[in-house]
N, C-alpha and C positions, 0 to 999 in steps of 0.2 A: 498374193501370188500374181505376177505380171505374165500374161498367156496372148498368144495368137488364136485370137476369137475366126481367124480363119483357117486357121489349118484344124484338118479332121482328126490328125492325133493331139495335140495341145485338147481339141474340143473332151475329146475321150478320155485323158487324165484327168483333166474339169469335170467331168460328170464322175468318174469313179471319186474321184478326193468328195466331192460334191454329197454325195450318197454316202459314203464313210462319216462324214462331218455332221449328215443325218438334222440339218438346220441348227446345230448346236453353235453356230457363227465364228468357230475358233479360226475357221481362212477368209480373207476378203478374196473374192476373184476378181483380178483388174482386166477389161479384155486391150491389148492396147491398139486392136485394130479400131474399138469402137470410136467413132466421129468423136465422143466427148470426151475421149481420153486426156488427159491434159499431164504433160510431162513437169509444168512448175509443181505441180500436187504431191508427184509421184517423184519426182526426184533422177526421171530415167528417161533418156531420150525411148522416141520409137525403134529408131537402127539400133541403140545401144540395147533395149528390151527382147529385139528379135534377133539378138548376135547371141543373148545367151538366158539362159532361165532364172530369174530375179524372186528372191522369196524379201520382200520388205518388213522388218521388225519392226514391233513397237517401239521400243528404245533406238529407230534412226538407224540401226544397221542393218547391213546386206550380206544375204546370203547366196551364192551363184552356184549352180550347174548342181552338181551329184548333192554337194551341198544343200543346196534346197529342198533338191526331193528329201532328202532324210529327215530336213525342218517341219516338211510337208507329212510324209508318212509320219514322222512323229506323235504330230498333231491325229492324228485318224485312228492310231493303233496299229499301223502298222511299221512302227518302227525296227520290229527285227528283222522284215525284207531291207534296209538300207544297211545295216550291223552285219548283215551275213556277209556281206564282201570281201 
């Protein structure tokens, strides 16, 4: 998951997915405000990262926006908050 390590809500979905995840490592969290973010790595510019919510799969694809989050809840158990909609 690609986040804004500055903004305090982005911060607050990181900590709750973070604690759901319980160190079981199934999310990486990239911050891309952090200095060593590096977009050849990640595959996503900074503007393109912080125009929309980027969930990066192991198999090379992308997942964007409501999308993600349901990749994301998935991954934690909480995937029937993204299904009720």
């Amino acid at each position: 998951m690609l986040y804004d390590g500055d903004c305090p809500l982005c911060c607050r979905e990181v900590d709750m997915l973070r604690r759901r995840d319980a160190g079981k490592g199934r999310i990486a969290f990239v911050d891309l405000a952090a200095p060593d973010y590096s977009e050849a790595e990640h595959g996503v510019s900074y503007l393109e990262g912080m125009e929309r919510i980027h969930v990066l799969l192991p198999d090379g694809s992308r997942k964007l926006d409501v999308e993600a989050f349901a990749v994301l809840y998935e991954e934690v158990g909480l995937g029937w908050v993204s299904s009720a909609a």
